[in-house]
Residue frames relative to the residue before (quaternion, step in Angstrom):
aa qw qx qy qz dx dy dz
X 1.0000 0.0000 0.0000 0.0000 0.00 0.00 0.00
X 0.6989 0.4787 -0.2736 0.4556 3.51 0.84 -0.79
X 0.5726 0.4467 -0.4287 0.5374 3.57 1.07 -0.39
X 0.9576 -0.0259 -0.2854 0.0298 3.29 0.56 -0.64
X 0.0978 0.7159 -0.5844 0.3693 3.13 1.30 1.93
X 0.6444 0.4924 -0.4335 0.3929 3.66 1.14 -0.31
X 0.5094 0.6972 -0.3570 0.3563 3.55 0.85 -0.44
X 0.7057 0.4500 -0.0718 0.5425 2.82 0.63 -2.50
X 0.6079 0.5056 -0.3178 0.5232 3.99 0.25 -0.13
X 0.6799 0.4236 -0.2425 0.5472 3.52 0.33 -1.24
X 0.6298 0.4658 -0.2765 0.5567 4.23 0.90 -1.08
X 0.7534 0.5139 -0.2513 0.3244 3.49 0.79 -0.22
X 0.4814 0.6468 -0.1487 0.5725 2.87 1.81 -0.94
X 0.5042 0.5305 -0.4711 0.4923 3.94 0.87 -0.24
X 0.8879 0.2183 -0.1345 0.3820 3.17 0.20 -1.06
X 0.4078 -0.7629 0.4545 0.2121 3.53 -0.15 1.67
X 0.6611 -0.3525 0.4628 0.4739 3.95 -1.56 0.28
X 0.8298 -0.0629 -0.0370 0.5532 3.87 -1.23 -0.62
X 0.5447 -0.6456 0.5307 -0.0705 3.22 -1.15 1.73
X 0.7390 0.0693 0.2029 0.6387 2.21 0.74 -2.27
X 0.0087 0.7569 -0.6362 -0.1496 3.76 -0.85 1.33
X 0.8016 -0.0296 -0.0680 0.5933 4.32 1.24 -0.40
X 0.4716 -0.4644 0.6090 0.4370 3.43 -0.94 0.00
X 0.4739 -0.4522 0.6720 0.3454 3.16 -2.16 0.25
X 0.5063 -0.6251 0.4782 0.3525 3.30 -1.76 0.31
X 0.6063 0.4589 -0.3286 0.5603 4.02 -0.48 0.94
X 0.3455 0.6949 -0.3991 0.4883 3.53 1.75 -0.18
X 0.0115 0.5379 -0.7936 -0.2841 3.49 -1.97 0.08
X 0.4984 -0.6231 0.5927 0.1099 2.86 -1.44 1.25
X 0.1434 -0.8523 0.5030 -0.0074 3.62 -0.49 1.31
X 0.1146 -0.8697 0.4229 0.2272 3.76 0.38 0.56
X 0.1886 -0.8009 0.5684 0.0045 3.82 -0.55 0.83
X 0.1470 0.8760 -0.4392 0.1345 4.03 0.43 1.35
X 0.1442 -0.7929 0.5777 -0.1292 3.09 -0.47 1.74
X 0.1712 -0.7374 0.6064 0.2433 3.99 -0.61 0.43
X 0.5526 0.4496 -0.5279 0.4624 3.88 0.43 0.98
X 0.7432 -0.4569 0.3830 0.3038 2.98 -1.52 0.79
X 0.5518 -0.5475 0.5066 0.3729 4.11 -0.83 -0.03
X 0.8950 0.1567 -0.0982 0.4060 2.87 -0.25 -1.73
X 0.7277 0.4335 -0.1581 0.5075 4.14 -0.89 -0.10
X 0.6732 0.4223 -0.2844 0.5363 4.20 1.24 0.04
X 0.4446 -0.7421 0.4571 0.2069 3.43 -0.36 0.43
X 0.6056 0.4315 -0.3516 0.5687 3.58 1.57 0.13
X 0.4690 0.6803 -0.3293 0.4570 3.59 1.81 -0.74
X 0.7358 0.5766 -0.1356 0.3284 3.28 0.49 -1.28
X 0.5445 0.5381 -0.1761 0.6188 3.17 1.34 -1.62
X 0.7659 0.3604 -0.3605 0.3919 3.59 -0.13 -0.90
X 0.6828 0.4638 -0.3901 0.4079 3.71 0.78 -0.95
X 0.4454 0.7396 -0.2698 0.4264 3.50 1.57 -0.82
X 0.7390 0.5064 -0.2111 0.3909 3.33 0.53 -1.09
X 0.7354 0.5519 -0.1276 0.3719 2.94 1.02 -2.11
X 0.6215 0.5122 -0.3400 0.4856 3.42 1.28 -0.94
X 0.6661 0.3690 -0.4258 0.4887 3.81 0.27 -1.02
X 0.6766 0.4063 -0.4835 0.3786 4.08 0.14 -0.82
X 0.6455 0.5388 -0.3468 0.4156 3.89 0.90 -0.78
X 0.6077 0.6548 -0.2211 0.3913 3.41 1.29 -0.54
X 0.6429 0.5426 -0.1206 0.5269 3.22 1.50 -1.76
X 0.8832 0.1648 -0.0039 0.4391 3.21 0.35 -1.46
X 0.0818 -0.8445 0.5049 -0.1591 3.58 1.83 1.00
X 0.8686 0.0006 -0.1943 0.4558 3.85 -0.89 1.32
X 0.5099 0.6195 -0.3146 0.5072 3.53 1.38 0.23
X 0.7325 -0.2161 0.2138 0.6091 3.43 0.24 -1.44
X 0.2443 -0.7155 0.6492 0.0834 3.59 -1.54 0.96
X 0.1226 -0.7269 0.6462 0.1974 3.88 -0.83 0.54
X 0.0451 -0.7687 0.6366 0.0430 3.73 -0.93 0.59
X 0.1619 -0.9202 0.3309 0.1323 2.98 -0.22 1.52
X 0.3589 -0.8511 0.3701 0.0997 3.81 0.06 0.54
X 0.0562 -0.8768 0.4773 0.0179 4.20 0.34 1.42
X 0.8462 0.2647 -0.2116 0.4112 3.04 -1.60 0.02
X 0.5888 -0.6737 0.3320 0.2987 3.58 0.21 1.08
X 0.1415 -0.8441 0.4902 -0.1647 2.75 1.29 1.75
X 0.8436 0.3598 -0.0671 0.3929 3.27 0.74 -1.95
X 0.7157 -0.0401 0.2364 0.6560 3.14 0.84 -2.07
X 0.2849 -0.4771 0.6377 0.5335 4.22 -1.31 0.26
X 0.7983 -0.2119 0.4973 0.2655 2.42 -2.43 -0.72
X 0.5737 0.6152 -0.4034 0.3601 3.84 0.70 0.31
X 0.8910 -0.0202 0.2301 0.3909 3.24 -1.93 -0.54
X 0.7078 0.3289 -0.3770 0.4987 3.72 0.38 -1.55
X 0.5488 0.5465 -0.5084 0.3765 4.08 0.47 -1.33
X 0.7197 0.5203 -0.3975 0.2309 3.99 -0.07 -1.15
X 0.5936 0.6315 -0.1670 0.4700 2.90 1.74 -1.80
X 0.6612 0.4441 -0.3720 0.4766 3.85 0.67 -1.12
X 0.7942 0.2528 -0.3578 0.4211 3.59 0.44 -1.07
X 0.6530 0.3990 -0.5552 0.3256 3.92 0.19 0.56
X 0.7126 0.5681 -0.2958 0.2864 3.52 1.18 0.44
X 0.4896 -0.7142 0.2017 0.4577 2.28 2.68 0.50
X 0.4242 0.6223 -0.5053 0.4214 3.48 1.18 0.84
X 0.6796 0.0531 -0.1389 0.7184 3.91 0.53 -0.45
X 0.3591 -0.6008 0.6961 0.1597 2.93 -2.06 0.59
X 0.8525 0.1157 -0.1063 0.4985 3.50 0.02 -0.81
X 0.1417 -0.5738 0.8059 -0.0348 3.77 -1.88 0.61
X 0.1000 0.6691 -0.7358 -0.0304 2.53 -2.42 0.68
X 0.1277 0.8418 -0.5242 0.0148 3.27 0.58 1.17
X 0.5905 -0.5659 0.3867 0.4261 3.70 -1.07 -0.02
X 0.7965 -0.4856 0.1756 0.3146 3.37 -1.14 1.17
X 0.7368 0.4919 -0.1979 0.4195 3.31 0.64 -1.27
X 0.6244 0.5115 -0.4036 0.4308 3.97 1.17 -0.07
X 0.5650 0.6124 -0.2638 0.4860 3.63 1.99 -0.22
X 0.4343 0.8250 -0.3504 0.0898 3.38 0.87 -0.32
X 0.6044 0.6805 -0.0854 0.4052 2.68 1.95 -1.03
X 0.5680 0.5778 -0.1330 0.5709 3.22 1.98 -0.85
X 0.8268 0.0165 0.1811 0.5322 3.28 1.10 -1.59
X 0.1166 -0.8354 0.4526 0.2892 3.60 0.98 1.53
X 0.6136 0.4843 -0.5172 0.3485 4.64 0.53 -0.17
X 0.3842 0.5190 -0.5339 0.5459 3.53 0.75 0.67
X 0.6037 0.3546 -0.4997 0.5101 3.70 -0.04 0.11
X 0.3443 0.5697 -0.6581 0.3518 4.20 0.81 -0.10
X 0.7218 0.5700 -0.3078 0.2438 3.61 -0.03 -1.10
X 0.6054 0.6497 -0.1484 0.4351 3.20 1.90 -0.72
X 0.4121 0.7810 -0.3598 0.3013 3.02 1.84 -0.86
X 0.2569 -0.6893 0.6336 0.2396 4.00 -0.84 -0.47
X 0.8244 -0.2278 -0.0695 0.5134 3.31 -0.86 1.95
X 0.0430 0.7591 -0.5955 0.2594 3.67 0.31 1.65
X 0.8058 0.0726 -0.0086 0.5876 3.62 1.18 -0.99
X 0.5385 -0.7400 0.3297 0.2316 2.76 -1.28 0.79
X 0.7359 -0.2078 0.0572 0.6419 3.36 1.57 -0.13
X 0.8315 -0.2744 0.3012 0.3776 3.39 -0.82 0.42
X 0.6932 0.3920 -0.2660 0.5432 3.57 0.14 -0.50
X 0.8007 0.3360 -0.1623 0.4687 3.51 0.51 -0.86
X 0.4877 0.6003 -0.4423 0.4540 3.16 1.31 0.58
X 0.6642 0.6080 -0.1242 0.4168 3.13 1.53 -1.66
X 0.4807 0.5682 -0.4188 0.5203 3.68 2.14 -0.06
X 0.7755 0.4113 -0.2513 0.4077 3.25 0.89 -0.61
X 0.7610 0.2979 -0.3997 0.4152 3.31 0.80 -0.08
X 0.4949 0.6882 -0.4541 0.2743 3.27 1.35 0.85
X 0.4900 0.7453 -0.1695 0.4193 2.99 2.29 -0.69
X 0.3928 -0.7399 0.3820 0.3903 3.71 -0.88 0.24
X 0.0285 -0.7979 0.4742 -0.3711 3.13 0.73 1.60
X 0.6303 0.6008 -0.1169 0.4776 3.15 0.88 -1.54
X 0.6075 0.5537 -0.3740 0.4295 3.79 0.94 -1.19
X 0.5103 0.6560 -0.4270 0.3562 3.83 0.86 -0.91
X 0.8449 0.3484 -0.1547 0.3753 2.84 0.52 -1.66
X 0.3753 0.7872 -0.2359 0.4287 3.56 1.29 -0.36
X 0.7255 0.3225 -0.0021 0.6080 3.22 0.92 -1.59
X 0.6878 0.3394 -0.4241 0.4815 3.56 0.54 0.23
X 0.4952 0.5501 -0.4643 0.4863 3.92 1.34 -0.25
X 0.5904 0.6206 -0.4107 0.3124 3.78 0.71 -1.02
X 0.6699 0.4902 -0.4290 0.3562 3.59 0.91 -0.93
X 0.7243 0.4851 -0.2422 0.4259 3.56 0.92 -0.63
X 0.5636 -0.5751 0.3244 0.4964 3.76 1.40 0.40
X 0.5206 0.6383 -0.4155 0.3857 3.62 1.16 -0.22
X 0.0172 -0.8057 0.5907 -0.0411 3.56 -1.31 0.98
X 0.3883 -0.8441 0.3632 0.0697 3.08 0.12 2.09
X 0.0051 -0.8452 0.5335 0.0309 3.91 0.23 0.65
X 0.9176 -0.1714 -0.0073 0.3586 3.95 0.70 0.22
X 0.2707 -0.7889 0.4370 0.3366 3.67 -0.16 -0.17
X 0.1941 -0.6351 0.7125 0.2264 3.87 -0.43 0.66
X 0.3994 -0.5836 0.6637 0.2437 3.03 -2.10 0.76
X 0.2412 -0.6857 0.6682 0.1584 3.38 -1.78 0.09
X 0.3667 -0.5557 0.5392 0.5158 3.70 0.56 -1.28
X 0.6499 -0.4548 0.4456 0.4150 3.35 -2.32 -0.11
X 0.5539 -0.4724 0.6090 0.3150 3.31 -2.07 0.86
X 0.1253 0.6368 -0.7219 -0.2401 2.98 -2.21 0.07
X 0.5439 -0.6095 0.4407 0.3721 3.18 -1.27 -0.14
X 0.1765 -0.7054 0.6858 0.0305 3.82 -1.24 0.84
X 0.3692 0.6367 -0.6719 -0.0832 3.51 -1.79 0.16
X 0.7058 -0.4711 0.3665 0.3815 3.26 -1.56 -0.81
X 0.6529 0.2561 -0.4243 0.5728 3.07 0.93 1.78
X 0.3277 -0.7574 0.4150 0.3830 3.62 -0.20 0.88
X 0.3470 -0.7082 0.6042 0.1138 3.86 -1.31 0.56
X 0.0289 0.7607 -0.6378 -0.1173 3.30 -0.96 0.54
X 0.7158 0.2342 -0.2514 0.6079 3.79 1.38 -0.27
X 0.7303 -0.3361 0.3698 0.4659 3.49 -1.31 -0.04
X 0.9102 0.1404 -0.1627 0.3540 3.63 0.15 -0.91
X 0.0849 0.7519 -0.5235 0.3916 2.88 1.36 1.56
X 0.7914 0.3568 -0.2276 0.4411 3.72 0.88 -0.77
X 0.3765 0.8156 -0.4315 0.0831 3.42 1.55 -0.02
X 0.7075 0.3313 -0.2980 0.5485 3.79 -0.73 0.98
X 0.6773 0.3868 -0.4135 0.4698 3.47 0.30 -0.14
X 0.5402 -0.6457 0.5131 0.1674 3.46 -1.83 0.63
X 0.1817 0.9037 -0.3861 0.0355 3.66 -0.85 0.83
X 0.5586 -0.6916 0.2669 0.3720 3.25 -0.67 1.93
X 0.1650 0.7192 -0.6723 -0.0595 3.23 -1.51 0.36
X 0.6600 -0.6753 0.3039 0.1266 3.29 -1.65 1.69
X 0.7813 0.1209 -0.0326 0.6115 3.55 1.65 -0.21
X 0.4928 -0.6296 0.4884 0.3496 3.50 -1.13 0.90
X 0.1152 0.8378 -0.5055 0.1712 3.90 0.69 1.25
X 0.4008 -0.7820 0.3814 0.2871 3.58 -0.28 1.05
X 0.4462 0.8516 -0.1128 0.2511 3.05 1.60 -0.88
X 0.7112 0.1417 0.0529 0.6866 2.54 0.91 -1.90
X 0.4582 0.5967 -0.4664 0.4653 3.81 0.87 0.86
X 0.5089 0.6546 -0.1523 0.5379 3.37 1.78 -0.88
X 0.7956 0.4437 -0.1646 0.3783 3.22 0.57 -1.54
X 0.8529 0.3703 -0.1064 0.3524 2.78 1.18 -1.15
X 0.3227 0.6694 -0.3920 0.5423 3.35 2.22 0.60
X 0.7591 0.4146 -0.2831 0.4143 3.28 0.97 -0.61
X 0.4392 0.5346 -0.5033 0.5177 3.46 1.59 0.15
X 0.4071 -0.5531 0.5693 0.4520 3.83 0.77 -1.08
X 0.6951 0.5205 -0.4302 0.2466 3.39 0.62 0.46
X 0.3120 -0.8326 0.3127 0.3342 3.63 -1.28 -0.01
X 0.2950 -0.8287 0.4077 0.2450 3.41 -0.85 0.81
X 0.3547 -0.7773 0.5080 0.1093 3.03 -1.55 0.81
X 0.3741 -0.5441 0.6097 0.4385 4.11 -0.41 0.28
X 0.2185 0.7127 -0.6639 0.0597 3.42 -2.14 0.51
X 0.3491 -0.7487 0.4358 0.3572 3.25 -0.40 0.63
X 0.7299 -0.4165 0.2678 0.4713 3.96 -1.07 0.18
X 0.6170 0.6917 -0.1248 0.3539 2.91 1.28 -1.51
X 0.3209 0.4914 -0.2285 0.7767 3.88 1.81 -0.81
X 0.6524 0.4996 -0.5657 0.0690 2.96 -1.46 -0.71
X 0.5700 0.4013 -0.2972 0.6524 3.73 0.63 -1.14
X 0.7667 0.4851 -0.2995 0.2954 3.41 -0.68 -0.77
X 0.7258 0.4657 -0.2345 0.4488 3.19 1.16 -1.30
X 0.7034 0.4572 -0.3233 0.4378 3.39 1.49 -0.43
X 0.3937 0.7831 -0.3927 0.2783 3.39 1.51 -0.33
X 0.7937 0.4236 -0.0247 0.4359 2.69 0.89 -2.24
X 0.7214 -0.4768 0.3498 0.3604 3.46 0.86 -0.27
X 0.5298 0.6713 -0.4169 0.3081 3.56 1.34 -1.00
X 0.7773 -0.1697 -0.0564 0.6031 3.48 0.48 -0.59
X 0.6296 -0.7178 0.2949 0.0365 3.37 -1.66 0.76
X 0.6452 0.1702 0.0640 0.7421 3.15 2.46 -0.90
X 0.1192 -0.7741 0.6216 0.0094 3.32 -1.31 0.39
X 0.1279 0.7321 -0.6004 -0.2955 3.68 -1.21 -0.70
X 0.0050 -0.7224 0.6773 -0.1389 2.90 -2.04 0.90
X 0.5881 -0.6508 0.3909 0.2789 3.28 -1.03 0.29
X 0.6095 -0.5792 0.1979 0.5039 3.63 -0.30 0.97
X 0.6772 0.3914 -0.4102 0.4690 3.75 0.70 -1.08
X 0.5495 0.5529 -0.4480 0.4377 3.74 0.39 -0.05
X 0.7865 0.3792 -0.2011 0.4441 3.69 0.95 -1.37
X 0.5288 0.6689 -0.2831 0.4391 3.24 1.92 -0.16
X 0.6334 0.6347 -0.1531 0.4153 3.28 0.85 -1.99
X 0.8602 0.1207 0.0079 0.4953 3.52 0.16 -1.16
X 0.6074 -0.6161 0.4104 0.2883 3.55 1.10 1.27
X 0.1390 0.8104 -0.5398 0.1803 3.86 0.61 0.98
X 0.6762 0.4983 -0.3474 0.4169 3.43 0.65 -1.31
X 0.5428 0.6739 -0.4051 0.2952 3.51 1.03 -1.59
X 0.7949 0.2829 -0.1478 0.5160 4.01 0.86 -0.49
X 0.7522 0.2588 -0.3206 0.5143 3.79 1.30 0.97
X 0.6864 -0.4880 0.2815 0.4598 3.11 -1.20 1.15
X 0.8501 -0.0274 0.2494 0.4630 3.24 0.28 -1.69
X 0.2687 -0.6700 0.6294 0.2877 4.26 -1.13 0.42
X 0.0738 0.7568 -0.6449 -0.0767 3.62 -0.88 0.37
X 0.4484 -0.7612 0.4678 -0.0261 2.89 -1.16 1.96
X 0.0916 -0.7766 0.6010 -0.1655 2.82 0.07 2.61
X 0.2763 -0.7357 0.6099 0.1022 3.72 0.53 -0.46
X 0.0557 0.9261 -0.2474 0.2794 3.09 1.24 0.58
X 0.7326 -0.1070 0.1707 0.6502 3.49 1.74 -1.24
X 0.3872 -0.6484 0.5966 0.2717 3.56 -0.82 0.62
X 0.1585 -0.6455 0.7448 0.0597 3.76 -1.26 0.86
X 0.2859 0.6332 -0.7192 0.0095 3.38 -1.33 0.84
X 0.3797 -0.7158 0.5151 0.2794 3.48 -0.92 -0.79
X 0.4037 -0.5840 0.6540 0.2613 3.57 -1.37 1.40
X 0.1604 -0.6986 0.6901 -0.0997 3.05 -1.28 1.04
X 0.1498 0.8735 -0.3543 0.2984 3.25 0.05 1.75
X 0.0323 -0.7714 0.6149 0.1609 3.84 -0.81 0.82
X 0.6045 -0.4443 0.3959 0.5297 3.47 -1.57 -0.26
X 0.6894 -0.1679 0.5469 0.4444 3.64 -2.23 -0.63
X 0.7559 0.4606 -0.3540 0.3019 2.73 -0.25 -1.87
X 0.7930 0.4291 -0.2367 0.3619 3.50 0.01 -1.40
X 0.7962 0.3811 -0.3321 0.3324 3.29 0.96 0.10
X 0.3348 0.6548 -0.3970 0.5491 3.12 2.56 -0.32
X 0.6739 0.5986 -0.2889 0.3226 4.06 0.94 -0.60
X 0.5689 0.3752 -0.2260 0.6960 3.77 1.33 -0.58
X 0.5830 -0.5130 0.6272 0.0593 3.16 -2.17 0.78
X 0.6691 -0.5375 0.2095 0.4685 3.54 -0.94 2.18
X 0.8554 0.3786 -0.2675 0.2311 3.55 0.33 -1.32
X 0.4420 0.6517 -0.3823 0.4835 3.49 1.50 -0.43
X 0.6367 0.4898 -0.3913 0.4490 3.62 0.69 -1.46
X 0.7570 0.4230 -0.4069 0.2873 3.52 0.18 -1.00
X 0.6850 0.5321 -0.3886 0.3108 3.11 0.96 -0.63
X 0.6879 0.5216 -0.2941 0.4102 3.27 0.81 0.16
X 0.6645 0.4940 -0.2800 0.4858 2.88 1.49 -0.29
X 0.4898 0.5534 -0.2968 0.6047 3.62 1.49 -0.74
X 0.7891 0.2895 -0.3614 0.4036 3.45 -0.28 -0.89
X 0.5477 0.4908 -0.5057 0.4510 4.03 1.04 -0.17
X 0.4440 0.6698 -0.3971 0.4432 3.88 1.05 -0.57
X 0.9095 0.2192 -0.1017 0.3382 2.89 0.21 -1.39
X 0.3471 0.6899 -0.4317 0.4661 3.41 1.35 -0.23
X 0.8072 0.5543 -0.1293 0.1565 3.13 0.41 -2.02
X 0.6597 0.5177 -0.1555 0.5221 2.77 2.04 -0.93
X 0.6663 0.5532 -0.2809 0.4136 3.25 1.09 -0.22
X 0.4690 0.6621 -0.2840 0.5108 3.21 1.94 -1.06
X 0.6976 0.6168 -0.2330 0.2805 3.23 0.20 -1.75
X 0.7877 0.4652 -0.2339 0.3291 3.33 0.97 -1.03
X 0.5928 0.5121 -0.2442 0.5715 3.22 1.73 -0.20
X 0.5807 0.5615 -0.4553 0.3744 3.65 0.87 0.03
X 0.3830 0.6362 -0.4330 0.5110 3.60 1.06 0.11
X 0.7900 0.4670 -0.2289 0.3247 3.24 -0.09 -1.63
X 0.6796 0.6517 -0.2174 0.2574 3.16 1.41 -1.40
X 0.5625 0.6785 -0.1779 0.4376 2.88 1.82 -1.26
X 0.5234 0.5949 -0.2396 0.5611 3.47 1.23 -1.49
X 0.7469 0.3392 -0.3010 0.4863 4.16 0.17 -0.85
X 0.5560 0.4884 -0.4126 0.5311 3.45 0.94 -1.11
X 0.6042 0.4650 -0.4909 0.4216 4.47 -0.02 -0.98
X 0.8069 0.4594 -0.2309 0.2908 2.93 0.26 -1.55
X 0.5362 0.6287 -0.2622 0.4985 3.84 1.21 -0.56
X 0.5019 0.6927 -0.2180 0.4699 3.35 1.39 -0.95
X 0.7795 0.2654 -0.1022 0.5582 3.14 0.49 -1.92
X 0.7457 0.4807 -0.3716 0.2734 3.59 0.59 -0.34
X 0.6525 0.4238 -0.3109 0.5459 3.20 1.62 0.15
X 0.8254 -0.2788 0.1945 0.4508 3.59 1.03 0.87
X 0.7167 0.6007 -0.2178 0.2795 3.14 0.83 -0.84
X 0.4302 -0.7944 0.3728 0.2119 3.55 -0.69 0.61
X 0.0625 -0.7352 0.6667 0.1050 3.57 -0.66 1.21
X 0.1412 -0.5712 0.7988 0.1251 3.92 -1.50 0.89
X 0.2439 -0.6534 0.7167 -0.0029 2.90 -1.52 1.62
X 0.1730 -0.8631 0.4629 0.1043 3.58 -0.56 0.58
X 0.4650 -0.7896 0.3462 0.2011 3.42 -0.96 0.94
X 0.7417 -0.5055 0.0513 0.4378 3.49 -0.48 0.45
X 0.7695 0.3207 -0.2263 0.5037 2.98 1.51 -0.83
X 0.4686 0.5263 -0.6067 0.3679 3.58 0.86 1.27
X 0.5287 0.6954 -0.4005 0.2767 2.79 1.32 -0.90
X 0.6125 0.7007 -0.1248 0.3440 3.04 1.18 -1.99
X 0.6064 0.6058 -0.1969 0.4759 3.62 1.59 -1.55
X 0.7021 0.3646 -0.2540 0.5564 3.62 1.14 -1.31
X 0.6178 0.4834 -0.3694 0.4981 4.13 0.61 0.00
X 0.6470 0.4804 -0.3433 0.4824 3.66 0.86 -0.48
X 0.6043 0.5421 -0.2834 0.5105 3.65 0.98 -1.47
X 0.7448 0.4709 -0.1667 0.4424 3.88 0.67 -0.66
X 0.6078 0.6486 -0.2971 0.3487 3.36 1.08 -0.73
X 0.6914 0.5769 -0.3293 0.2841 3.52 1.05 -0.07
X 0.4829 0.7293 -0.0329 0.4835 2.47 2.59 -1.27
X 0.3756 0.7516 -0.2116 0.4993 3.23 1.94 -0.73
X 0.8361 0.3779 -0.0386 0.3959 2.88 -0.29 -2.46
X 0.7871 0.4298 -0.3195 0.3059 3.55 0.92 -1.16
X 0.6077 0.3945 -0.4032 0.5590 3.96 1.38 -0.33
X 0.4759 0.6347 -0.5968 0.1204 3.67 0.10 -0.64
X 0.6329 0.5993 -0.3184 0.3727 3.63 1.07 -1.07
X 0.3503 0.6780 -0.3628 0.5347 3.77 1.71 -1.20
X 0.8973 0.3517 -0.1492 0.2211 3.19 -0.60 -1.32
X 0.5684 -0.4662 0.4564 0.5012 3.36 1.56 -1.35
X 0.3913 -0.7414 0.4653 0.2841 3.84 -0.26 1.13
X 0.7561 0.4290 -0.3227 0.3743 3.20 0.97 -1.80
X 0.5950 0.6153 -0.4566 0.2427 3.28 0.95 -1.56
X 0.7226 0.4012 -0.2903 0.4823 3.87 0.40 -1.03
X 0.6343 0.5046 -0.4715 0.3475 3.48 0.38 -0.14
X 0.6383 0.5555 -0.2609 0.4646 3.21 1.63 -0.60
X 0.6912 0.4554 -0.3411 0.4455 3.38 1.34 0.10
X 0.4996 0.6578 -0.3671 0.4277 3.04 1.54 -0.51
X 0.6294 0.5569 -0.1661 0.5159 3.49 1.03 -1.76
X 0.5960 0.5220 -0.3017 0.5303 3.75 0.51 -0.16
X 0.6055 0.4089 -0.2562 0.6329 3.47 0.74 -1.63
X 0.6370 0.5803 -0.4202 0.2844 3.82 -0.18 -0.69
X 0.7760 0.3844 0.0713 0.4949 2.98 1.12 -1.77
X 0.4162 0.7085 -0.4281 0.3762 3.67 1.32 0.18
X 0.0863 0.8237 -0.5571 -0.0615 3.69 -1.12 0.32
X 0.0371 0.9506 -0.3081 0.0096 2.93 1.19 0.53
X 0.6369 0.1985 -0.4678 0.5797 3.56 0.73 0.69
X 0.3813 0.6159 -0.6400 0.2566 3.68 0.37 1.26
């Protein structure tokens, strides 16, 4: 662990707090809106990550200023609307707020599809991904990568070790996703829409009682601080579509486009590899400030994968037989610390 919180620190440390503090004048001001924090989030990072190398490359041409915590816009309806009117340029919201654009983006919604993070990141290195791509195009949307985050779990203000550990109690969720409306009927609980931005608050006060998210998520914005306990179900991969419009790129010249696209390539891959680690500092921060982690044993684990398994079988068809078999078959075949 210490080797590798040094790393992930030291990789962080490249990329100073405000990146970006003005454009030059003669600049186009590119707007990059993300509703996580910057620094310490693994979508934070990526974005400042980006902006610097494109500000770097194309230095008096075009500036990106990236913009956190739903400074600007959430993830919703207005965000889509701003960036086809050419007010933002770039997003990266988590899969499941896209469905509407691209119904195999609910894959991500699935319950225990991957086995962890890494073996997600086989699949979305694959040309899998093109499916979904091509279904964003009808809506002016041009999918350009996926940043990683890590696996969700679930937390409230009673600690759980099985699904209907949380029965009766109320819990936020980031998208009107049948899925996880499914999933979580079968815990006995209810869910409630909220934006990220709510979230602390909403548990403060009482409005809702549990959530899930990935540790730097449950870390970052001080989640545990209002539940008993997080119990590490892994339950769902979190990453993020990371996406501009056509238009804006039908607007720049072959070689400009690439650069913006390449350098999100590469960013992405380099990012990616540190969002693991992050998660691992975020757990550990958790427990070191009090907080409670429930490790589960095989056969809870086993209890929360049965209780779900039907929930599986009944969207997979929604979504596309092969398409998920092709993620599944990937996940099978993944070795990711070979």
């Amino acid at each position: 662990m210490k080797f590798l919180q040094t790393l992930t620190l030291a990789a962080l440390a490249a990329f100073p707090a405000q990146l970006i503090a003005q454009c030059d004048q003669g600049e186009q001001k590119l707007i990059f809106s993300i509703i996580t924090s910057l620094q310490g989030h693994p979508k934070g990072e990526a974005a400042l990550a980006y902006a610097d190398a494109i500000n770097t490359q194309l230095d008096g041409r075009y500036c990106i200023e990236v913009v956190g915590n739903s400074e600007l816009y959430a993830d919703d309806e207005k965000l889509w609307q701003a960036m086809l009117d050419g007010e933002v340029h770039f997003a990266a919201p988590s899969p499941t707020k896209m469905t509407q654009f691209a119904n195999k983006l609910a894959l991500f919604d699935l319950p225990f599809l991957f086995d962890g993070p890494l073996h997600a990141l086989e699949f979305l290195s694959s040309d899998a991904t093109e499916e979904i791509y091509e279904q964003l195009e009808d809506d002016g949307f041009y999918g350009m990568t996926f940043w990683s985050n890590g696996m969700r779990h679930f937390s409230a203000t009673r600690p759980m070790r099985l699904p209907r550990d949380a029965d009766g109690l109320t819990f936020r969720v980031q998208s009107s996703s049948p899925i996880m409306a499914a999933m979580l009927e079968t815990m006995g609980v209810t869910p409630r829409k909220m934006a990220f931005a709510d979230v602390l608050g909403g548990l403060q006060s009482g409005e809702v009682q549990g959530q899930e998210n990935t540790f730097s998520n449950i870390d970052s914005k001080g989640f545990y601080t209002a539940q008993a306990a997080t119990t590490e179900t892994s339950h769902h991969y979190l990453g993020y579509l990371v996406f501009t419009t056509t238009s804006f790129l039908d607007s720049l010249d072959p070689e400009t486009r690439n650069i913006f696209i390449d350098t999100m390539k590469l960013v992405s891959h380099e990012r990616n590899r540190f969002a693991f680690e992050l998660n691992q500092i975020s757990r550990q921060n958790i427990i070191e400030d009090d907080g409670i982690v429930i490790s589960l044993t095989d056969e809870e684990r086993q209890a929360w994968r049965d209780a779900f398994e039907p929930i599986f079988d009944e969207f997979k068809p929604a979504i596309g037989e092969s398409f998920v078999d092709r993620a599944l078959e990937i996940n099978a075949n993944a070795n990711p610390f070979d």
